[in-house]
C-alpha positions, 0 to 999 in steps of 0.5 A: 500500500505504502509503495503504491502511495509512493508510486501514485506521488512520483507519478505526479512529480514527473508529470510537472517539471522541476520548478526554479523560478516560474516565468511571467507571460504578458498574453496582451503582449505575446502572440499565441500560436492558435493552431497549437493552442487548440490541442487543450480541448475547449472545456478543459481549458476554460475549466482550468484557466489554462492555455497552451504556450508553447510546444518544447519538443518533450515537454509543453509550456502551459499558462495558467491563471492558478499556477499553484493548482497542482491537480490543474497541472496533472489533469493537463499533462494527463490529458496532453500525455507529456510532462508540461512547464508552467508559466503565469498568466493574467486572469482577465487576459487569460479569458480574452486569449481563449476567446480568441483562441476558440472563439465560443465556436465549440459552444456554438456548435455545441449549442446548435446541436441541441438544437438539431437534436430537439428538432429531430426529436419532433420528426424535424416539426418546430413546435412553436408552441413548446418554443413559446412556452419556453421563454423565459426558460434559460435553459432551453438550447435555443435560448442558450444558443443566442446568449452565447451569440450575444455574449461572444458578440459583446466580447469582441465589440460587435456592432452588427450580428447576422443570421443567414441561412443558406442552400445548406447551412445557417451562417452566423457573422459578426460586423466589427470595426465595419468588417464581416467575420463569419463565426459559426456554420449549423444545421439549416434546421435550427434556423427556424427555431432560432428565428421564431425565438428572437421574434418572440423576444422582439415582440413581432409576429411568428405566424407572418414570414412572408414579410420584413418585420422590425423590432427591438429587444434588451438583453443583458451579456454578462456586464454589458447591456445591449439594445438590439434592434431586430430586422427580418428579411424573408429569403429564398432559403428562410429569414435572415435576421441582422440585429444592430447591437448597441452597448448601452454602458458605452453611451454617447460619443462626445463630438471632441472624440470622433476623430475630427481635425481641429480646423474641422471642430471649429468650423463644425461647431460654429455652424451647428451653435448658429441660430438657423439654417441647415447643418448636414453630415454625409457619407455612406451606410455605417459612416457615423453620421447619427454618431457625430450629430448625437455629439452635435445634440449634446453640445447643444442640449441646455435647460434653455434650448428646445432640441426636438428630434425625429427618427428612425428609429431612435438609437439612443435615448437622451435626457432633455431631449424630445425624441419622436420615432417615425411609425409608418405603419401608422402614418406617422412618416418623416413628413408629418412629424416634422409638420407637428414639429413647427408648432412645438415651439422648437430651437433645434430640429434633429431629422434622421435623414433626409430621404424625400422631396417633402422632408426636404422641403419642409426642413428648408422651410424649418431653417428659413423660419429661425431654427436651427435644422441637423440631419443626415444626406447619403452622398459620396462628399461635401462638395456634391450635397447642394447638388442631391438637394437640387435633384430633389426639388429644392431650389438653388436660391433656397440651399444658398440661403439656408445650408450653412455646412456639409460635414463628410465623413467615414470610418476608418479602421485604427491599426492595433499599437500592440501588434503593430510592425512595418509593412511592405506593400504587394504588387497591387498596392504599390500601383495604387501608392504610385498612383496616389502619392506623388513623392516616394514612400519613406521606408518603415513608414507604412504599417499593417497589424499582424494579430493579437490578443488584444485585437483578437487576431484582426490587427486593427483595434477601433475606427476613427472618423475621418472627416471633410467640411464645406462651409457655405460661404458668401462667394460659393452661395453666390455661385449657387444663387446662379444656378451653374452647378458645375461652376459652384463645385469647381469653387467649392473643390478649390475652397476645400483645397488640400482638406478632403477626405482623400487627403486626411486618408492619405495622411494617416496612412503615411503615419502609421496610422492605418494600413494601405488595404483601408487607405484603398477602400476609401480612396479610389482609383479615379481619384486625383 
């Protein structure tokens, strides 16, 4: 018994290797071999606090959060079937290192399954009734399917997720820092499931598939709570479901932080601190537009100035501010409430966007009557906006009178300072810099992200605005007053000079700042 004892404690000295002084392991700062790093099964890994660092050809190095926990290093060096070393690791940047490094992928399909297998239970029959019934159960597999897609979606700051099915799978993609990551492929037959339970959470219609639906939902991920806006689509393969995921704990984003030039601020804030007039910010889908003017509306907001806002639908909700959503079920269009807006005795008319002959013409009307009118327009750059409110009806005397600037704007991804390293261009990109910059690129200039923990293996961390500003000045309201447009966008291409969005682009690229791929999908070819 005694030598049985003493085989069983010789046995577990083996297995963990002499220990001399235990090393410290930055994982914020240390990339993690991925590939290698999955030989430690998912569960196994997040149970003990442990990942796998390194391969040393007789012996692996393993990081744990508890490097004292002795039946953590058997269990691991059992299941690895080789001596392991131990190096310390941090908690919190243990548990982002295995998002990374699993990306809840095993969970999600783990959780799929599931749900594969209750539907198979049923002869591949959706019982929407159980479904129903079944809602405030957390357990249920669909239930913990979309907490685990909520919850891998916050930790990874993702600002759109989207449900797809197609010919043969569900596909589940995330949208972070603008880009589209796919996360996890299922059974196409848990999309049903999956969709009937979001919409019961939204509050819409499960019985109605043939038409696009949209609603909103809270939900609380860990520390975070999210307001998610729900938007159905019905496809030839079932509904696809795109939910806007906004972090309510993150709040609004003050004007000073989007990422504007100063000359940029300081024209920008002159203009929306005027007593009348219009102020528009453009650019494309997803550019920030709603973000900068929400910045503009916290300028703005004082006990003494009446801010009333229309939208659609309202993405953030502040305080002192009156906030209408647009209902066009009901008839309650862009048109009608702005109609009602002029009799609320209203400093401040905040409109969505400007999508049509009467919302524009009726925010015009706003702006000559002594109210100050923010919205946002859909164009390519400032320079072209006078030019989509003339194509939708408005007349050149009233944009001159009325439009005091045109802010415009994108989002460009920030290249991760952790993992940041000196890039050298491909073929493609070089044509492209020759083309775009007129004087040789200084060597280690140009930089790109190579991935890691911090960044969860993109290379980029965040987005900063990059911005462009027209403001109607006397000269240029007179070029418009004579109806030429081409002469008006020729003095307002030469007013903006050297401050374009291509230009501020260009810069940060040349400063490290972002990399040549985003730089290119910015500016284009065509530009001089």
């Amino acid at each position: 018994m005694e030598n049985e004892l003493q085989a069983k404690m010789w046995d577990g000295v083996e297995r963990r290797k002499p220990r001399t002084a235990m090393p410290f392991v930055d994982l914020f700062r240390q990339e993690v071999d991925l590939q290698l790093a999955q030989n430690l099964p998912e569960t196994h890994a997040r149970r003990l606090l442990a990942v796998l660092l390194e391969d040393r050809a007789d012996t692996w190095l393993v990081g744990l959060a508890d490097p004292g926990n002795l039946r953590a290093q058997d269990t691991i060096s059992s299941l690895l079937k080789r001596p392991i070393e131990v190096a310390r690791v941090d908690k919190d940047a243990l548990q982002m290192t295995l998002d990374r490094v699993y990306g809840k992928t095993e969970q999600l399909g783990e959780f799929a399954r599931e749900v594969e297998r209750d539907i198979d239970r049923d002869n591949g029959i959706v019982d929407l009734n159980l479904i129903g019934a079944s809602l405030d159960d957390v357990d249920a597999p669909v239930v913990k399917l979309l907490q685990t897609i909520f919850d891998h979606a916050a930790q990874v700051r993702a600002s759109d997720i989207h449900i797809e099915p197609q010919e043969k799978k569900l596909v589940v993609r995330y949208r972070i820092d603008g880009a589209l990551y796919v996360q996890a492929e299922a059974d196409l037959k848990i999309a049903s499931p999956l969709v009937v339970r979001l919409k019961l959470m939204a509050g819409l219609d499960i019985a109605e598939k043939r038409l696009p639906q949209d609603g909103r939902i809270a939900v609380r991920s860990g520390i975070h709570k999210l307001d998610v806006r729900v938007s159905t689509l019905p496809t030839l393969y079932g509904e696809s479901v795109v939910l806007r995921v906004l972090m309510q704990q993150q709040g609004l984003v003050q004007l000073k932080e989007t990422g504007m030039h100063p000359d940029v601020f300081s024209m920008f804030e002159r203009a929306i601190k005027s007593p009348h007039g219009i102020v528009l910010v453009t650019g494309p889908t997803g550019s920030g537009k709603t973000t900068t003017l929400y910045g503009a509306l916290q300028m703005l907001n004082q006990p003494d100035v009446k801010i009333l806002t229309c939208e659609d639908p309202v993405e953030y909700r502040m305080h002192g501010i009156v906030q209408v959503q647009v209902n066009e079920k009901i008839g309650l269009n862009f048109a009608r409430v702005l109609r009602s807006f002029l009799r609320q005795d209203p400093d401040v008319i905040f409109i969505g966007e400007i999508r049509d002959q009467e919302t524009a013409q009726i925010a015009t009307r706003a702006a000559m009557t002594g109210h100050l009118v923010l919205s946002t327009l859909h164009t390519n750059d400032a320079v072209t906006t006078p030019g989509r409110l003339i194509d939708m009806g408005i007349p050149p005397y009233m944009i001159a009178s009325t439009l005091l600037a045109v802010l415009s704007q994108r989002l460009l991804r920030v290249i991760c300072t952790y993992c940041k390293e000196p890039y050298t261009p491909n073929d493609d990109e070089s044509a492209w810099l020759k083309h775009h910059v007129k004087e040789p690129v200084a060597p280690g200039s140009l930089a790109h992200g190579k991935g890691c923990t911090r960044c969860n293996g993109f290379g980029y961390s965040g987005r900063t605005g990059v911005h462009e500003i027209l403001e109607m000045t006397p000269p240029l309201a007179r070029a418009l007053r004579s109806g030429d447009l081409s002469e008006f966008e020729r003095d307002a291409a030469e007013f903006m000079g050297n401050t374009t969005i291509e230009h501020r682009v260009l810069a940060l690229m040349l400063a490290g700042e972002t990399t040549v791929a985003e730089a290119m999908k910015v500016v284009s070819w065509a530009e001089d």
